[in-house]
Structures are given as structure tokens and as C-alpha cells.
LUMDREN-619126 format. One line per field, with one value per atom (N, C-alpha, C): x, y, z; atom name; residue number from 1; residue in three letters. Coordinates in Angstrom, 1 decimal, m for minus. Layout:
BEGIN
c1: [X_...]
c2: [Y_...]
c3: [Z_...]
sefi: [CA_...]
lopa: [NUM_...]
marvex: [ala_...]
% end
This chain:
BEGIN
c1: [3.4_2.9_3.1_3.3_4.0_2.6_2.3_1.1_2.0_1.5_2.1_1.9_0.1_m0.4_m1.3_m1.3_m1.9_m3.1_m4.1_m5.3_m5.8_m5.0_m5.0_m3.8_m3.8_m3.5_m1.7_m1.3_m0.2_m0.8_0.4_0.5_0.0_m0.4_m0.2_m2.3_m2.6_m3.7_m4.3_m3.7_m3.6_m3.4_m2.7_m2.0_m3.9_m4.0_m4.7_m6.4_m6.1_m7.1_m7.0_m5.6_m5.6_m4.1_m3.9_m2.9_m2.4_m1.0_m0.5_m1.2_m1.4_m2.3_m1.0_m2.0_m1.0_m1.2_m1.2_m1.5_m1.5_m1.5_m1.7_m2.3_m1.9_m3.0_m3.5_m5.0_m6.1_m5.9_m4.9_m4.9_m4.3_m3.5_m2.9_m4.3_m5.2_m6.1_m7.2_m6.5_m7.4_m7.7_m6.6_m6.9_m7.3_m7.7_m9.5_m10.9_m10.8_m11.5_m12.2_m11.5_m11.9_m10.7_m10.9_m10.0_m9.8_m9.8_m8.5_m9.5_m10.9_m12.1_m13.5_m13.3_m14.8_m15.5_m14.7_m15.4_m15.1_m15.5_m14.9_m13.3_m13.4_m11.4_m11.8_m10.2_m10.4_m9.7_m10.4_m9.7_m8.5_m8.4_m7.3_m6.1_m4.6_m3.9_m3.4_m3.2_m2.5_m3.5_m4.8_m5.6_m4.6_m4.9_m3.6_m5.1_m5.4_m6.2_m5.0_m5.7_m4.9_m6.1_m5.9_m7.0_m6.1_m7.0_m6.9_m7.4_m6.3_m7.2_m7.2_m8.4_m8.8_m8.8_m8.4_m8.9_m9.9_m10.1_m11.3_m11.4_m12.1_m12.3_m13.0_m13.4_m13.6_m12.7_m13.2_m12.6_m12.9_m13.8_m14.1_m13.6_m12.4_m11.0_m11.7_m11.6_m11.7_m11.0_m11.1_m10.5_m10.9_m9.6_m9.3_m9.2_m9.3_m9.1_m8.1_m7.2_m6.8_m5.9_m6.1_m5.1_m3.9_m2.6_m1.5_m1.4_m2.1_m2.5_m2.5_m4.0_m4.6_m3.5_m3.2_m2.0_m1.0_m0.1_0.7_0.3_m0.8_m1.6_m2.0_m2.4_m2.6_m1.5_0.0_0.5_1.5_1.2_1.7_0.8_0.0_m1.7_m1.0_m0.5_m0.3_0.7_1.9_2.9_3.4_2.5_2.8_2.4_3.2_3.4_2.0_2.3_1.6_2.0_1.4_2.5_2.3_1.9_2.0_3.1_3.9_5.4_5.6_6.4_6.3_7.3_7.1_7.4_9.2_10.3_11.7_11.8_11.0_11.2_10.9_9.9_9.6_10.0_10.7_11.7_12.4_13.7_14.3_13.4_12.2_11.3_11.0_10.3_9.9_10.9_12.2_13.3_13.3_13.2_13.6_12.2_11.1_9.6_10.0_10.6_10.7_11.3_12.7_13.6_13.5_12.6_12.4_10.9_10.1_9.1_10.1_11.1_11.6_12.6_12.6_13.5_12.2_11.2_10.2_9.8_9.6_9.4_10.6_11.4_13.1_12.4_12.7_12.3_11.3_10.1_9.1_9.2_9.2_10.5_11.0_12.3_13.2_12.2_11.0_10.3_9.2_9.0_8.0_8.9_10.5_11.5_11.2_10.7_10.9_9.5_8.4_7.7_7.9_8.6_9.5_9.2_9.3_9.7_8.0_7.2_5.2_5.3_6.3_5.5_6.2_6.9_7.5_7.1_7.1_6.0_6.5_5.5_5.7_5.7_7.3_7.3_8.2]
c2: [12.8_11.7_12.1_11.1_11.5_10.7_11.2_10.8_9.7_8.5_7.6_7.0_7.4_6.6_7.9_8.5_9.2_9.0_10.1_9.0_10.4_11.5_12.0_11.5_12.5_11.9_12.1_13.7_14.1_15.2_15.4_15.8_16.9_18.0_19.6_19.1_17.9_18.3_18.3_17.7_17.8_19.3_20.1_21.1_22.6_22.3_23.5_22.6_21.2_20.2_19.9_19.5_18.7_19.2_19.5_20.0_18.4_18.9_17.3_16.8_15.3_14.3_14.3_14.0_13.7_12.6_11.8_11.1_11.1_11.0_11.0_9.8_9.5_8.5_9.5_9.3_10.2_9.8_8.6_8.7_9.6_10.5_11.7_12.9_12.7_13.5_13.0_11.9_11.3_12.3_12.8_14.2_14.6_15.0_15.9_15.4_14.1_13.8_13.5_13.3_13.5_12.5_12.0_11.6_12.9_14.0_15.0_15.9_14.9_15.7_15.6_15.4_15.4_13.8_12.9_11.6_11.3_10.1_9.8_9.2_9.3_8.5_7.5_6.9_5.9_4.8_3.9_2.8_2.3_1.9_1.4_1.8_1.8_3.0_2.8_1.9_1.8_1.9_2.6_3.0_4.3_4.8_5.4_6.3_7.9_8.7_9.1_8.6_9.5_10.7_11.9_13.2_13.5_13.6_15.0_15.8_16.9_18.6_18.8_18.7_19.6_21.1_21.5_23.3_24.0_25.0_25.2_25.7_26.3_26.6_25.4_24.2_23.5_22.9_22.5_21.5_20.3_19.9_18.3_17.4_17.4_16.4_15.2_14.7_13.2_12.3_11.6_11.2_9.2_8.3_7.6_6.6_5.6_5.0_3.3_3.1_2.1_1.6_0.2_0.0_m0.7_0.1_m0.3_m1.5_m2.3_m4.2_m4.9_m4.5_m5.2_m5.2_m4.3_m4.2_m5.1_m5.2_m6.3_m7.5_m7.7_m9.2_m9.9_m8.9_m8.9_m9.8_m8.8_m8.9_m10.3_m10.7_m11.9_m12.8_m13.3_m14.0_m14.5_m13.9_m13.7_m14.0_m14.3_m14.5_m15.7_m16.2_m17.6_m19.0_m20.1_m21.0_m22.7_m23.6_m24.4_m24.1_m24.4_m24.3_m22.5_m22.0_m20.5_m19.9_m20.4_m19.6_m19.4_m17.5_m16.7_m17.9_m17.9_m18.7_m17.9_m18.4_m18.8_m17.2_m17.3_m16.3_m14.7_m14.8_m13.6_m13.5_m14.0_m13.3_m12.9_m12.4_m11.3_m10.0_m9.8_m8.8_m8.6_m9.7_m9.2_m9.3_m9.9_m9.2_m7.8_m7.0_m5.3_m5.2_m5.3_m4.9_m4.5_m6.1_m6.0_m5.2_m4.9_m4.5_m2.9_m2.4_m1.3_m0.8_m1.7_m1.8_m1.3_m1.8_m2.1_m0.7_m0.5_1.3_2.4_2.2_2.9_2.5_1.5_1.3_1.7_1.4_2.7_3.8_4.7_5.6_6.1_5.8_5.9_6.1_5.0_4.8_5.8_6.2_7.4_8.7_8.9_10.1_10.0_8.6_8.8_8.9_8.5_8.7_9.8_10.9_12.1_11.8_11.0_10.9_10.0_9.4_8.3_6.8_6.1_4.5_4.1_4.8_4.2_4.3_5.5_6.2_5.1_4.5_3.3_2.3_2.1_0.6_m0.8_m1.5_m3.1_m3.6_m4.1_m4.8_m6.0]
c3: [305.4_304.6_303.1_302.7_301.0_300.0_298.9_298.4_297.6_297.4_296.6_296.1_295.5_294.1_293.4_292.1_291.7_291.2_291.7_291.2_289.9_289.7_288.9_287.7_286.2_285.3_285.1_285.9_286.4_287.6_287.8_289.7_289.2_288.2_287.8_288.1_288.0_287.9_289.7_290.3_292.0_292.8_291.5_292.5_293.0_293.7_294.1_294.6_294.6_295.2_295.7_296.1_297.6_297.9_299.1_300.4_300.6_301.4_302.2_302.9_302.6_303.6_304.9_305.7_307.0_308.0_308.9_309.7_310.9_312.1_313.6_314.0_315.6_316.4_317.6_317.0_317.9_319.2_319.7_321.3_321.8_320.8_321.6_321.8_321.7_321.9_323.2_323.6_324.5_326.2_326.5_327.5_327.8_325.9_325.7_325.9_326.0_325.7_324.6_323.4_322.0_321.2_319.8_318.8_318.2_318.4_317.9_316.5_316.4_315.2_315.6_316.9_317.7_317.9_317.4_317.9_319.6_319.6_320.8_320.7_322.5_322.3_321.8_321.0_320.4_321.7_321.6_322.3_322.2_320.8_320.3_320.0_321.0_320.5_319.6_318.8_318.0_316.4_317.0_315.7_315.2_313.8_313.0_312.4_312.4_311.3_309.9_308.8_307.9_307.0_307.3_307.1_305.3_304.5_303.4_303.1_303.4_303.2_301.8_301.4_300.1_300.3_299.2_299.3_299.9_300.6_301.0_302.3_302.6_304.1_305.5_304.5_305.8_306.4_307.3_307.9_308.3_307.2_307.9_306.5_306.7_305.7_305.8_304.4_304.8_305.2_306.3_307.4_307.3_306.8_306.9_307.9_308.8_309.9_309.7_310.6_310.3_311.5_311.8_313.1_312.7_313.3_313.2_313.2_314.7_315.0_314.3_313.6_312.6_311.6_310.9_309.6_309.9_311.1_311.4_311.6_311.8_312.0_311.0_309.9_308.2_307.8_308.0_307.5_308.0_309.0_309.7_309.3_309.2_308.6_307.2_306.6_305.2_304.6_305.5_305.7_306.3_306.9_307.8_306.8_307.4_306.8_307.7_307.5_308.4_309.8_310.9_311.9_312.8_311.7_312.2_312.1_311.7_311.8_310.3_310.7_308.9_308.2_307.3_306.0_305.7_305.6_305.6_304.4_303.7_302.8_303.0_304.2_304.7_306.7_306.9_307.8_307.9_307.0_307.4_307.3_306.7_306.4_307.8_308.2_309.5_311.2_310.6_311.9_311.8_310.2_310.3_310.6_310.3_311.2_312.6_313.1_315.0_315.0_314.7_315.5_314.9_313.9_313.8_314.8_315.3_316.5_317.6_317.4_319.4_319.3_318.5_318.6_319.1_318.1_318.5_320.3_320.7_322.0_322.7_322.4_323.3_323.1_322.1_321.5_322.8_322.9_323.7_325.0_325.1_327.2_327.6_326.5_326.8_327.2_326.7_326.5_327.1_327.9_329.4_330.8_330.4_331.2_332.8_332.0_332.3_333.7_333.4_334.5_335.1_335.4_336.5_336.2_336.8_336.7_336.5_336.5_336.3_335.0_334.3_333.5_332.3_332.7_331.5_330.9_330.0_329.3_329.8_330.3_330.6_329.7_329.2_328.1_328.5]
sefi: [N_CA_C_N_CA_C_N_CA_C_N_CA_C_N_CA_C_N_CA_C_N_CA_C_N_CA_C_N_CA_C_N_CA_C_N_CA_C_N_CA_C_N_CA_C_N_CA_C_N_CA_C_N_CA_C_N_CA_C_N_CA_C_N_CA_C_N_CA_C_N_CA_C_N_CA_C_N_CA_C_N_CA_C_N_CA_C_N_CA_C_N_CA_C_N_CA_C_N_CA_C_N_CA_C_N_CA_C_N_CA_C_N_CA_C_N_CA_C_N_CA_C_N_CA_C_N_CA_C_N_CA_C_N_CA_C_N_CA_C_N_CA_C_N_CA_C_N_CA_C_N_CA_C_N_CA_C_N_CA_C_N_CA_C_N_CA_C_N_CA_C_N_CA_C_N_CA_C_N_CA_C_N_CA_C_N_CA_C_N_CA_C_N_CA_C_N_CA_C_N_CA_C_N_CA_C_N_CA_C_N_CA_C_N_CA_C_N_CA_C_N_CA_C_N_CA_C_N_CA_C_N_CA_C_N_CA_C_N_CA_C_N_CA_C_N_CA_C_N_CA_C_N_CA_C_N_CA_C_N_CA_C_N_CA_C_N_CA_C_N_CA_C_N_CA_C_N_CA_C_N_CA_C_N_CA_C_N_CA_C_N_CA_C_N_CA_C_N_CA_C_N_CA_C_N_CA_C_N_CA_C_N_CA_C_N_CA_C_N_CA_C_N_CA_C_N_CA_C_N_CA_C_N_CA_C_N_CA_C_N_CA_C_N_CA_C_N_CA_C_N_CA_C_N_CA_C_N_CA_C_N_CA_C_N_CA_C_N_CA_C_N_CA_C_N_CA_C_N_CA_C_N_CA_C_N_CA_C_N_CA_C_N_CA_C_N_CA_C_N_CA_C_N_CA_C_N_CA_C_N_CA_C_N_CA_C_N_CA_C_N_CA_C_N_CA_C_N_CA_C]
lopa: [1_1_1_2_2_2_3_3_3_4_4_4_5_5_5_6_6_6_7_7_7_8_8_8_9_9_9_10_10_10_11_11_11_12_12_12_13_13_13_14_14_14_15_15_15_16_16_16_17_17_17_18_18_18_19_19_19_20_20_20_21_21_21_22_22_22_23_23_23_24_24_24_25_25_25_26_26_26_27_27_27_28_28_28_29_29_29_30_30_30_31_31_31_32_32_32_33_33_33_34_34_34_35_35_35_36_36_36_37_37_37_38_38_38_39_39_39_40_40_40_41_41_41_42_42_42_43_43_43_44_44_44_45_45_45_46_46_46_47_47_47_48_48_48_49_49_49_50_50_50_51_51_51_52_52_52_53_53_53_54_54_54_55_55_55_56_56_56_57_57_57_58_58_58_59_59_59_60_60_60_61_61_61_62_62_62_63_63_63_64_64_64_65_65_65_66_66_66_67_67_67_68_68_68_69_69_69_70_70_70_71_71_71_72_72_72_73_73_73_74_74_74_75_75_75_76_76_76_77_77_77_78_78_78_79_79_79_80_80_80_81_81_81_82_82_82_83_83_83_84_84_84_85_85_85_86_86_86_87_87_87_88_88_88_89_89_89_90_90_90_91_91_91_92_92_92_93_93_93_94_94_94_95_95_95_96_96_96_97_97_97_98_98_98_99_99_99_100_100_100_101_101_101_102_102_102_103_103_103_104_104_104_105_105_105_106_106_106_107_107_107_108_108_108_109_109_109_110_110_110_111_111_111_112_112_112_113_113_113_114_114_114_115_115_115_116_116_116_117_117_117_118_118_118_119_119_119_120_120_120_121_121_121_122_122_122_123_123_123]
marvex: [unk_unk_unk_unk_unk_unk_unk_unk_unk_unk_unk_unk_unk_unk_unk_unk_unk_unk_unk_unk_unk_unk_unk_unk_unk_unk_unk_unk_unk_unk_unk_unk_unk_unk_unk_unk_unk_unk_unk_unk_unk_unk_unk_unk_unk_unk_unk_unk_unk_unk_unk_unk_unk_unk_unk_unk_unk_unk_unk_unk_unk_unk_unk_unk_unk_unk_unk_unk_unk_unk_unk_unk_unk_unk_unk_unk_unk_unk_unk_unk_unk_unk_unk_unk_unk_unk_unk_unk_unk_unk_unk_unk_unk_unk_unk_unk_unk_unk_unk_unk_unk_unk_unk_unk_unk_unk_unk_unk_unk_unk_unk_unk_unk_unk_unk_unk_unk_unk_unk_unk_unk_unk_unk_unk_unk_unk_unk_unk_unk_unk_unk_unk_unk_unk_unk_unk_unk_unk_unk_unk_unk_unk_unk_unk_unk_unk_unk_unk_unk_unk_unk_unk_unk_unk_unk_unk_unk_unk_unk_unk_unk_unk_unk_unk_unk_unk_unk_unk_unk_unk_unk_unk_unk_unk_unk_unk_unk_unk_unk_unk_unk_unk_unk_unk_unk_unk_unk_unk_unk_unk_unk_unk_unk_unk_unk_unk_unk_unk_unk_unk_unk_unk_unk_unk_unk_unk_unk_unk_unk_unk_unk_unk_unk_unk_unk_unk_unk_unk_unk_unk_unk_unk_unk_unk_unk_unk_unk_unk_unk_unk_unk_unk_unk_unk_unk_unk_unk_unk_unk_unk_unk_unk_unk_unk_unk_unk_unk_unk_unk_unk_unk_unk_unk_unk_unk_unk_unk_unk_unk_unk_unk_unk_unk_unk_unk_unk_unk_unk_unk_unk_unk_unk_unk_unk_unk_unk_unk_unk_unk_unk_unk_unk_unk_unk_unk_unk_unk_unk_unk_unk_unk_unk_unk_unk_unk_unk_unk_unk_unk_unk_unk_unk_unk_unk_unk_unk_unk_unk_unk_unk_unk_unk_unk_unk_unk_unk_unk_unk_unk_unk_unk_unk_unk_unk_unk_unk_unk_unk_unk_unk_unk_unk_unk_unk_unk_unk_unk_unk_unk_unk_unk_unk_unk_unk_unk_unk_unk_unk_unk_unk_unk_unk_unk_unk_unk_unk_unk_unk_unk_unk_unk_unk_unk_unk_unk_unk_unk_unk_unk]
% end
């Protein structure tokens, strides 16, 4: 994850305060029984943590929450015209959304492949 608004005055004043932010979806923690920092599973897979490590020996990062869903629903909401259908000016935006979605869902497939024909998503 790349920082991409400074909320210091130049980056020299960041350096030794905060480490790379990073992001994960706590459902890969669901196994454990945990979202991956001691909460519970999260329901939602498509909820998204984004953690920053500040300096320091702890470890309880402040930790961000946000669902991928929701953000696409925002962003379709927001976007639509009467009718519900996105507005002429913002679809080619959202054909590269889809069709960058449906690689990730290949993407996926290919790599539950390995536990046979259950392990595939009903899409």
C-alpha cells in the first residue's frame, strides 16, 4: 500500500513515524477463528483492514475497516442516472471495474482449482 496523501508538511517529517501501511481481508484469518488482530471473524468477505505501523514496539496499529461492497455500491449510487443505469459518461469506467473484477474471480478459481470442482465459486 502506497501512502497517497500527506498529512505531514514533507515526507522527511514521516520518516521514523510511521512504517508502510498495508491492507488485508481478515477473512483470511477466519480458520482461526479471529480477523487476524483478535476480533471476531468478520462476516463480510469482502470487508478490506487497512493497519499503520507507527514506530514502536506495539502492536496495536491503527487499524482502518472498509467493505469492498459497500465502496462499489457507493460508487454505482453515485454514478447512476434515472432508471438506475450508470450515466453514458461513467461506463467505460465501470466496464474496466468489471472486467478487472472478473480476472480477479479467474484469478481465484484457478487457485481453489487445486481443491476440486466444490472448491470453485458459483458464479
Amino acid at each position: 500500500m502506497r501512502l497517497i496523501s500527506r498529512p505531514f508538511d514533507n515526507e522527511e517529517n514521516i520518516t521514523g513515524i510511521m512504517r508502510e501501511a498495508y491492507a488485508y481481508f481478515p477473512i483470511e484469518w477466519g480458520f482461526a477463528g479471529s480477523d487476524g488482530i483478535a476480533g471476531d471473524v468478520v462476516v463480510d468477505p469482502l470487508t478490506v483492514y487497512v493497519r499503520v505501523p507507527f514506530d514502536g514496539e506495539d502492536c496495536e496499529y491503527p487499524t482502518w475497516a472498509f467493505s469492498l461492497n459497500e465502496l462499489i455500491e457507493d460508487a454505482i449510487d453515485g454514478s447512476t442516472i434515472l432508471g438506475g443505469a450508470v450515466g453514458e459518461e461513467h461506463a467505460p469506467d465501470f466496464i474496466r471495474l468489471r472486467n478487472g473484477l472478473n480476472k480477479l474471480v479467474k484469478r481465484i478459481d484457478t487457485a481453489l482449482s487445486v481443491c476440486g470442482p466444490e472448491g470453485k465459486a458459483d458464479v
